[in-house]
C-alpha positions as CSV (number, residue, x, y, z in Angstrom):
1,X,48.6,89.6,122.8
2,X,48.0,93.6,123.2
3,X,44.2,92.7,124.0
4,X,45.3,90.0,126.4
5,X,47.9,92.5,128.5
6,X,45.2,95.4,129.3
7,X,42.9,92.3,130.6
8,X,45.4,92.0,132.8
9,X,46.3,95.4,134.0
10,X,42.7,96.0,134.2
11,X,42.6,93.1,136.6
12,X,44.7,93.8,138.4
13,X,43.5,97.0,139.5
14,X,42.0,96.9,143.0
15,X,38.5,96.6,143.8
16,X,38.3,99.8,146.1
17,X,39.9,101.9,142.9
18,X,37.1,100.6,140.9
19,X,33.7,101.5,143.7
20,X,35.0,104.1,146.1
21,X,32.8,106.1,147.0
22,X,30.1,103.8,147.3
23,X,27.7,104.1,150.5
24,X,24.6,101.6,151.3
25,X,21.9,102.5,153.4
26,X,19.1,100.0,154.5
27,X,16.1,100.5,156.3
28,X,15.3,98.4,159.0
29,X,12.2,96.9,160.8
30,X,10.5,96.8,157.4
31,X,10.4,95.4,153.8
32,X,13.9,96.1,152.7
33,X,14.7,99.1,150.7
34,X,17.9,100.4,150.1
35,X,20.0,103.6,148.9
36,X,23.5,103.2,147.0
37,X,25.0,106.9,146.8
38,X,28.3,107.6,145.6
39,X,31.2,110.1,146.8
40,X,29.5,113.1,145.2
41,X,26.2,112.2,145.9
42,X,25.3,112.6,142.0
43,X,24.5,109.0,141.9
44,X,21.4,107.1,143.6
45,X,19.6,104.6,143.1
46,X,16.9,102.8,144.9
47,X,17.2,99.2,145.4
48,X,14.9,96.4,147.0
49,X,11.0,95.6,146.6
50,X,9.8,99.1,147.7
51,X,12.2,100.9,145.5
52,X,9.7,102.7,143.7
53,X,7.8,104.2,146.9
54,X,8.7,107.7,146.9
55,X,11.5,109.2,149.4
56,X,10.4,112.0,152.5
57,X,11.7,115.1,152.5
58,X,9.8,117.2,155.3
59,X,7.3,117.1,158.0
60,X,4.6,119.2,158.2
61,X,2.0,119.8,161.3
62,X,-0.5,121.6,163.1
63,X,-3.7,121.1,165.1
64,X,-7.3,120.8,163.9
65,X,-8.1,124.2,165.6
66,X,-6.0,126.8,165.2
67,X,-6.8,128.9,168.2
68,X,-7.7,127.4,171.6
69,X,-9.4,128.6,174.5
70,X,-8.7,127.6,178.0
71,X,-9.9,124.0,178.7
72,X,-10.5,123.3,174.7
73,X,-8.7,120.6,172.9
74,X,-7.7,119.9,169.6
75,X,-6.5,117.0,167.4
76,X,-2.9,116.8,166.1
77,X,-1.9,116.6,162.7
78,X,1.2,115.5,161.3
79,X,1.7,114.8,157.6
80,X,4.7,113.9,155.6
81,X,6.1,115.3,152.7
82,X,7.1,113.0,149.9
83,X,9.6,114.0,146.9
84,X,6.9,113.9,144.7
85,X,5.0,116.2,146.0
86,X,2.3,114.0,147.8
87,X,2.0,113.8,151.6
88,X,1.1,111.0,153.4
89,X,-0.7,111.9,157.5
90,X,1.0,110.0,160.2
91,X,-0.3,108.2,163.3
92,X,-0.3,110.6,166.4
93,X,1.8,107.5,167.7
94,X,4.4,107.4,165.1
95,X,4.9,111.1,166.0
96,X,6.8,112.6,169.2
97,X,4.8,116.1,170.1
98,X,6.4,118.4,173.1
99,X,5.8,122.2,173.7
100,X,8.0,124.2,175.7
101,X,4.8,126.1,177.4
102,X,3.1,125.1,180.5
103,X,-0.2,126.2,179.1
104,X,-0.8,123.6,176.5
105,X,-1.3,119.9,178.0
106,X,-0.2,117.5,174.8
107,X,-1.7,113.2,175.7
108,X,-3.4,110.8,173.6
109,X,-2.9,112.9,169.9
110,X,-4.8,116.2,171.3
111,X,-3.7,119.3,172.5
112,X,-5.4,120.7,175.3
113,X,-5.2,124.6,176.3
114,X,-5.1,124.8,180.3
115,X,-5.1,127.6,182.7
116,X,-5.0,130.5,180.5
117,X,-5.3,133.9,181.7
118,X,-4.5,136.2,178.6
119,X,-4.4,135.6,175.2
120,X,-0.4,134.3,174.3
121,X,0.8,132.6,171.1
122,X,2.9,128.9,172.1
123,X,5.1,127.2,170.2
124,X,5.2,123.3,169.0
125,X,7.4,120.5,168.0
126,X,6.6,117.5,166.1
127,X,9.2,114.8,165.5
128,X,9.3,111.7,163.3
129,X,10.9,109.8,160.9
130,X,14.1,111.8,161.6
131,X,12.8,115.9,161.4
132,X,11.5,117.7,163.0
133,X,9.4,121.1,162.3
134,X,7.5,123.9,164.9
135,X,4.8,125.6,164.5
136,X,2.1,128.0,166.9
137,X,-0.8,128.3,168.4
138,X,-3.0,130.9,169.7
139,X,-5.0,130.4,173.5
140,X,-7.8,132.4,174.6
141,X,-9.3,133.0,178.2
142,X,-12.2,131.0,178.4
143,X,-15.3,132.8,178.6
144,X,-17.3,133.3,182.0
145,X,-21.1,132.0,181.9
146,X,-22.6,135.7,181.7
147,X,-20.6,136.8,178.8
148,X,-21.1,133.7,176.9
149,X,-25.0,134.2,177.3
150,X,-24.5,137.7,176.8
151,X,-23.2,137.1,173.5
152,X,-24.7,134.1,172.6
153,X,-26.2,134.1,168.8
154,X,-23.5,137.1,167.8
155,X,-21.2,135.7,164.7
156,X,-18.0,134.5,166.1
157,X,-15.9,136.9,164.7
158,X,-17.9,139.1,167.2
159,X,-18.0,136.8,169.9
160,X,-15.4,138.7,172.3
161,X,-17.5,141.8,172.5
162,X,-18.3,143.5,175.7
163,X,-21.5,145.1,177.4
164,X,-20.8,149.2,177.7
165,X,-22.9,152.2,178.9
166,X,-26.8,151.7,178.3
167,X,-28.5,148.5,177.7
168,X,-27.7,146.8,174.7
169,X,-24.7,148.3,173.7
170,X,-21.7,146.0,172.8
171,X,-18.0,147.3,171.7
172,X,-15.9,144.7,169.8
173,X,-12.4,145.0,169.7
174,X,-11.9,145.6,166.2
175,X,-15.4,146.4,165.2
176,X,-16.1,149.0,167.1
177,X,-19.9,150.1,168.8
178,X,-22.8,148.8,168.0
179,X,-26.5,147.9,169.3
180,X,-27.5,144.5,169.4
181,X,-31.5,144.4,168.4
182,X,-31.9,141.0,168.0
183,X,-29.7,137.5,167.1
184,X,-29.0,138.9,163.6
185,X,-29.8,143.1,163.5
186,X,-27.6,145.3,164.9
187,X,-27.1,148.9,164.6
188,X,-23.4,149.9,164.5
189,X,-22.6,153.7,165.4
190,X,-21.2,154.8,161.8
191,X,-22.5,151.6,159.2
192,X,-26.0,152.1,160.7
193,X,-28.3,148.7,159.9
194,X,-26.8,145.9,159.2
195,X,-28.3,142.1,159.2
196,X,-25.2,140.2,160.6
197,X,-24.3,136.6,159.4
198,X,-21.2,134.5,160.3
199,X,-18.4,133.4,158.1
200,X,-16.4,131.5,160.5
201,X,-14.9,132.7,163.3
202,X,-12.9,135.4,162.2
203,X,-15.2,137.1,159.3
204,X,-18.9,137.9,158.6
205,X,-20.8,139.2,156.1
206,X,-23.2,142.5,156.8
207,X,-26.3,143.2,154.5
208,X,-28.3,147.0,154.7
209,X,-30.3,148.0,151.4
210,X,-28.1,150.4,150.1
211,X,-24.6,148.2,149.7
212,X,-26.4,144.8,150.0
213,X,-23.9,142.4,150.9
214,X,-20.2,143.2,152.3
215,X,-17.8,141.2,153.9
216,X,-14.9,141.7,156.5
217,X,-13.0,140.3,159.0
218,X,-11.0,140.7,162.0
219,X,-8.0,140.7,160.1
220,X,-8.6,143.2,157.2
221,X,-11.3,145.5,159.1
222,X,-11.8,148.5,157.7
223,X,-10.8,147.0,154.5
224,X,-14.5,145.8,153.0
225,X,-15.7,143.5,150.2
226,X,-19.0,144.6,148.1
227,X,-20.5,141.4,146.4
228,X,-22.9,143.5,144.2
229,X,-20.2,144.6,141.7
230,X,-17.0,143.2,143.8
231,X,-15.5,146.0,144.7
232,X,-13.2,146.5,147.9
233,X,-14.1,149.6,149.8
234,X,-12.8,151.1,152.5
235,X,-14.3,152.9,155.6
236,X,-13.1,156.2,156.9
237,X,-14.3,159.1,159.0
238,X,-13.4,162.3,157.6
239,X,-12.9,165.8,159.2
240,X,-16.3,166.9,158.9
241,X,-17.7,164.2,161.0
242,X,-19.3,162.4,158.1
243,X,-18.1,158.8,157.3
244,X,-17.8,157.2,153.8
245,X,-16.3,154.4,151.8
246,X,-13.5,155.0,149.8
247,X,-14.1,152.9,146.3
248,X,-11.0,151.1,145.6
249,X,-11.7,150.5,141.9
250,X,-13.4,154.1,140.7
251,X,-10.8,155.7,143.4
252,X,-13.7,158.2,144.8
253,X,-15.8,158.4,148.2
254,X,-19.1,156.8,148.5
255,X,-21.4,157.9,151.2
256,X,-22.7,155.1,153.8
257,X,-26.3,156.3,153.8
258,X,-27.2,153.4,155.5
259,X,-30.7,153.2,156.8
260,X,-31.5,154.6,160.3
């Protein structure tokens, strides 16, 4: 009897005591997959045939190039970000780009940089499957016909360098003076020779027979990298005139002697 009278008080206990809380979310315009969450949203569970697939949590994107010059174009990315940890890359169609800046020209998945006359950083937006993220890019000035022959063979990284005094003479922006020989030597006012080969478009790698190969970039410069015995030096002029390296790893000044 005792048994029989808490099967009754338990039945009599409404439904809505017994599953409040309870949400149910659907997906629709595809296989069906739903999401049952309770109240404190310490419960979920995945229901239907793709209840397995994984759930996104972010979108990520950028474009192919990172930097564009004026007139260039570049494809856009967008990838999202599953819970994981894998990413899966959308259609451009599935995914609504806009930028706030006049100077970039966004149709048919590329980006196109258009009418720029100074170098500016734009912002971004790429929405889909409910977020939405921003991110930049850099634009360039396109170069004119006589500095693009002018500079034509230099590594990239040196690519923006302009013609100064005498014949043959070149001043990068963040490299500093230098004589251009040939496609490859140059002669740079305190390194001396160096055989120049591109990295990509931001870093090269110099060669001269006393420090074999180094490497540096627009971004580090005067920070340098010595393959030989991979050590990071450091160029400096001192008082006297003189320049040297400053050996990161022994902590003591090396001079350039470079051949001249």
């Amino acid at each position: 009897m005792k048994s029989l009278l808490t099967l009754i008080v338990i039945l009599c206990i409404p439904a809505s005591a017994l599953f409040s809380g309870i949400e149910h979310e659907g997906v629709f315009g595809a296989a069906f997959v739903g999401v049952s969450t309770d109240s404190s949203s310490r419960i979920v569970n995945q229901v239907g045939p793709l209840a397995d697939f994984a759930v996104p949590r972010n979108l990520a994107a950028h474009t192919q190039k990172r930097t564009l010059h004026s007139g260039e174009s570049s494809t856009l990315k967008a990838d999202l970000v599953l819970d994981d940890g894998t990413i899966t890359r959308l259609p451009a169609s599935e995914v609504i780009w806009t930028s706030p800046a006049s100077s970039v020209s966004i149709e048919n998945g590329l980006a196109t940089a258009i009418a720029v006359s100074k170098r500016m950083s734009v912002s971004m937006q790429a929405s889909a499957h409910g977020f939405t993220v921003t991110f930049f890019i850099r634009l360039k000035p396109g170069e004119n016909a006589s500095s693009a022959l002018a500079n034509a063979g230099l590594p990239a990284a040196l690519s923006d360098s302009i013609d100064f005094g005498q014949s043959g003479w070149k001043r990068s922006s963040w490299f500093g003076s230098f004589f251009r020989a040939n496609e490859n030597w140059l002669h740079h006012q305190s390194h001396g020779w160096l055989y120049s080969v591109a990295a990509d478009e931001n870093s090269l790698w110099l060669w001269n027979p006393q420090h074999r190969w180094l490497w540096t970039s627009r971004a580090i410069y005067p920070h340098i990298y010595r393959n030989k015995d991979g050590t990071w030096l450091y160029f400096m002029a001192t008082s006297d005139s003189s320049t040297n390296y400053y050996n990161q790893s022994t902590k003591a000044f090396e001079p350039i002697n470079p051949l001249r």
